[in-house]
C-alpha positions as CSV (number, residue, x, y, z in Angstrom):
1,X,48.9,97.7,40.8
2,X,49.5,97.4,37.3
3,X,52.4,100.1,37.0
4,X,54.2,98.2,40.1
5,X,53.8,95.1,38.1
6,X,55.0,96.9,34.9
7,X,58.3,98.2,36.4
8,X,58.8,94.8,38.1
9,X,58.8,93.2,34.8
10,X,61.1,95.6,33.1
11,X,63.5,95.3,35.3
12,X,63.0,91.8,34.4
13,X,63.3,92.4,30.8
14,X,66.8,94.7,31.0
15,X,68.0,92.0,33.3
16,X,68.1,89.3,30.6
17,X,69.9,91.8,28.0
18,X,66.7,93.4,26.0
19,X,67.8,96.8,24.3
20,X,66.6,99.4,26.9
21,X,64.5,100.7,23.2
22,X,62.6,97.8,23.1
23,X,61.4,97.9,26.5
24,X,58.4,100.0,26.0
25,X,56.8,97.5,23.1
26,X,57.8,94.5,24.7
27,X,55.4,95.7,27.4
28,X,52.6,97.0,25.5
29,X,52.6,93.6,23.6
30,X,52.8,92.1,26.8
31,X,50.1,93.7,27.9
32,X,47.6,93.2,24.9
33,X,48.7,89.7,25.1
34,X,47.1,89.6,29.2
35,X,44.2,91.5,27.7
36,X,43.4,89.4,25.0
37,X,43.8,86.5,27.0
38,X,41.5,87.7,29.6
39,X,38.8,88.3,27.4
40,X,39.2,85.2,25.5
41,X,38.5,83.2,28.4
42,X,35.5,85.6,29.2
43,X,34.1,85.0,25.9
44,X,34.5,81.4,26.1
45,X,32.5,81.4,29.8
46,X,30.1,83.1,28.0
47,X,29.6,81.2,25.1
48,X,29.6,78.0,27.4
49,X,26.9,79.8,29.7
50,X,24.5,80.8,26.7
51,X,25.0,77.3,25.2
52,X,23.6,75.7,28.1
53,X,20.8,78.2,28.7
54,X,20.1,78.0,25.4
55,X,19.5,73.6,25.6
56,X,17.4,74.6,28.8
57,X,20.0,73.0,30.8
58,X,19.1,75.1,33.9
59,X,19.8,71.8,36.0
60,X,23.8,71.8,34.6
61,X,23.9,75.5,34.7
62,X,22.9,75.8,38.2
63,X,24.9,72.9,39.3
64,X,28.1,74.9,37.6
65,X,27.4,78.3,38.8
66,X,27.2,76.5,42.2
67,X,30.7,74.7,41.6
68,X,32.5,78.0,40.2
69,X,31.5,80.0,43.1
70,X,32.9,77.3,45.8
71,X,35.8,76.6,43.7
72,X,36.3,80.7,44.1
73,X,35.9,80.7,47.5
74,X,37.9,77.8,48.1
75,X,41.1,78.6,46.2
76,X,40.6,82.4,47.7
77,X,40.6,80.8,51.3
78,X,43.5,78.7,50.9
79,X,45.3,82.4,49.3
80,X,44.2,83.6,52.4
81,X,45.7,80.9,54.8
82,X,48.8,81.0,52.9
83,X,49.4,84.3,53.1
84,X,48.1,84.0,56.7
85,X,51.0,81.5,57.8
86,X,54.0,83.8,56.2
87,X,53.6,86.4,59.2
């Protein structure tokens, strides 16, 4: 999944006009930068999670756990339908 995606985008980066030399670390930083992201947003979950637990806010925490997972499940279902209606 990832390599498709990788040679996707650089054909994307040798169509705008970037040295075919700077291919390979325009991708790697583009890569750490999706990493770093990713895990920044994880670590902020986190934080936001152990916060509330910590301030025995189980009320809040179940109340958000429960909107996450239908806010998952929704967004997925409408990725579904859309995807759905293009055949």
């Amino acid at each position: 999944f990832g390599l498709l995606h990788g040679f996707g985008f650089a054909g994307a980066l040798t169509e705008i006009g970037l040295p075919q030399q700077a291919i390979p670390l325009a991708l790697i930083f583009f890569n750490v930068g999706v990493e770093l992201g990713q895990l920044l947003f994880v670590l902020g979950i986190v934080l936001l999670t152990w916060l509330l637990h910590d301030l025995n806010q189980q009320k809040i925490l179940k109340r958000a756990e429960t909107a996450v997972v239908y806010s998952i499940g929704g967004l997925s279902s409408f990725w579904l339908f859309e995807r759905i209606s293009l055949f």
